[in-house]
SEBARO-535530 format. One record per residue (C-alpha): residue number from 1; residue in three letters; x negated, y, z negated. Coordinates in steps of 0.02 Angstrom, whole numbers. Layout:
BEGIN
<pos: NUM code: ALA X: X Y: Y Z: Z>
...
//
This chain:
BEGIN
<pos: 1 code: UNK X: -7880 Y: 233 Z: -390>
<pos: 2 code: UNK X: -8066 Y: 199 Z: -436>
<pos: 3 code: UNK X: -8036 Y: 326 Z: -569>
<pos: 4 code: UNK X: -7901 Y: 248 Z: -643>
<pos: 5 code: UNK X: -7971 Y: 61 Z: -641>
<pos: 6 code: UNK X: -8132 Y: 140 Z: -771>
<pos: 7 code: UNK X: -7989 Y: 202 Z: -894>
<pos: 8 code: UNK X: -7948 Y: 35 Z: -925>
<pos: 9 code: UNK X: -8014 Y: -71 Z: -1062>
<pos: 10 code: UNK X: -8158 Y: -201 Z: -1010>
<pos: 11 code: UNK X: -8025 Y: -302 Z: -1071>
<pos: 12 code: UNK X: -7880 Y: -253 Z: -945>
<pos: 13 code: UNK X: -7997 Y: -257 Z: -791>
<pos: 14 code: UNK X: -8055 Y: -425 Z: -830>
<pos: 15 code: UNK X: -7856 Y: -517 Z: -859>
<pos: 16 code: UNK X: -7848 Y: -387 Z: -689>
<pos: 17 code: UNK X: -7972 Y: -469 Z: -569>
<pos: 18 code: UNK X: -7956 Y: -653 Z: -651>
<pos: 19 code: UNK X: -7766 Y: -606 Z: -566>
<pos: 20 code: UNK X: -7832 Y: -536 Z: -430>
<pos: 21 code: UNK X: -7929 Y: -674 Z: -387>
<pos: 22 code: UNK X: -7802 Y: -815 Z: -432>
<pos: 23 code: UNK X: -7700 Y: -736 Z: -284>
<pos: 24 code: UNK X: -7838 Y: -736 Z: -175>
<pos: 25 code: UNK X: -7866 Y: -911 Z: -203>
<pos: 26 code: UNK X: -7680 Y: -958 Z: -189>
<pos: 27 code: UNK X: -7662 Y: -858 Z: -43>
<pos: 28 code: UNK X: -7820 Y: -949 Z: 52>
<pos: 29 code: UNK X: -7728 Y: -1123 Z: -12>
<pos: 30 code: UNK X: -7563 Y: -1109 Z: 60>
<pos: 31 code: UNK X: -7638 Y: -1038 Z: 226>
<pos: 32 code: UNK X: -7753 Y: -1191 Z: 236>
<pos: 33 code: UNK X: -7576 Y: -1301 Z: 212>
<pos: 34 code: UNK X: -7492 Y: -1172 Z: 337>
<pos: 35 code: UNK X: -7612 Y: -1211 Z: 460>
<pos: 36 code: UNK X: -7610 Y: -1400 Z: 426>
<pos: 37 code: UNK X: -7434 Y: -1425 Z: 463>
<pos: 38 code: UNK X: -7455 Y: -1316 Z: 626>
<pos: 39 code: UNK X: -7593 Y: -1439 Z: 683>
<pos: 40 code: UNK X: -7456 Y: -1592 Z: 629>
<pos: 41 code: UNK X: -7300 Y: -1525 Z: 729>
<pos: 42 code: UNK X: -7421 Y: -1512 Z: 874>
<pos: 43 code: UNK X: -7395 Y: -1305 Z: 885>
<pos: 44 code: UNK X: -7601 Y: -1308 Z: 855>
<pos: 45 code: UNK X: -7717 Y: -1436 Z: 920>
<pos: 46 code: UNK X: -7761 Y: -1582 Z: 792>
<pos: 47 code: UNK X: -7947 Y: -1566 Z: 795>
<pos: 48 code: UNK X: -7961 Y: -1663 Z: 624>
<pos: 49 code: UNK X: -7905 Y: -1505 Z: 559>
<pos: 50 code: UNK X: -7763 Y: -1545 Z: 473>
<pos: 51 code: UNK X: -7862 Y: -1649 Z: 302>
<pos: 52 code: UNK X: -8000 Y: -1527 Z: 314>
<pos: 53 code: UNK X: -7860 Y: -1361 Z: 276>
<pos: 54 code: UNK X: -7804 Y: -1481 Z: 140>
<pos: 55 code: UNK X: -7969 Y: -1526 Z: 63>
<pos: 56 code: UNK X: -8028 Y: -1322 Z: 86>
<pos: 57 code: UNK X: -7820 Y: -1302 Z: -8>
<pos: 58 code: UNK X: -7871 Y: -1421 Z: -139>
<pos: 59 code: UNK X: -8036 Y: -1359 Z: -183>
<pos: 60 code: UNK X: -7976 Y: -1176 Z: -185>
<pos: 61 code: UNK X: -7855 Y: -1227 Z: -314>
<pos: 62 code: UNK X: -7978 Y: -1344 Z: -404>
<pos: 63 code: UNK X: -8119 Y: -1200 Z: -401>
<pos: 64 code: UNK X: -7986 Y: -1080 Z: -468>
<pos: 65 code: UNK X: -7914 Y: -1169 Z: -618>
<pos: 66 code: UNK X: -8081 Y: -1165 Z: -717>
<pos: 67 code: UNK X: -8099 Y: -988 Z: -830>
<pos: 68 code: UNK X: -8251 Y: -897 Z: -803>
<pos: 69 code: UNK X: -8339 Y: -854 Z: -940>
<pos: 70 code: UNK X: -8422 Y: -686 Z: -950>
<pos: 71 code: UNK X: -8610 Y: -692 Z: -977>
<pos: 72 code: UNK X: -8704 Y: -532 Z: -1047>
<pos: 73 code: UNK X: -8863 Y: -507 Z: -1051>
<pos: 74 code: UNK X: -8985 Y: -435 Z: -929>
<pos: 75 code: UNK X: -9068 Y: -501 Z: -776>
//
């Protein structure tokens, strides 16, 4: 598979892992809300978790809606 990823264009790999991590970040969001409505119908203790998974959901999403802009150069 690592073979296949360098045929693609810079291009591809970059729309690839912007996906990629779009996912991720939607993934970590809707656990966070999972977990917040476990903690509400009492199947988790409430340990003031419930705003903290939705703050953590919403600042996911927030941190994911911005495009990063690729920086060349060298260090």
């Amino acid at each position: 598979m690592l073979r296949d990823w360098h045929v693609l264009s810079d291009h591809a790999q970059l729309t690839l892992s912007r996906q990629a991590m779009r996912r991720a970040a939607e993934t970590i969001a809707e656990q966070a809300e999972l977990l917040a409505q476990e903690i509400e119908l009492g199947t988790l203790d409430d340990r003031g978790g419930p705003e903290a998974l939705r703050l953590l959901a919403a600042v996911v999403r927030v941190g994911g809606e911005g495009e990063a802009t690729p920086v060349s150069g060298r260090a």
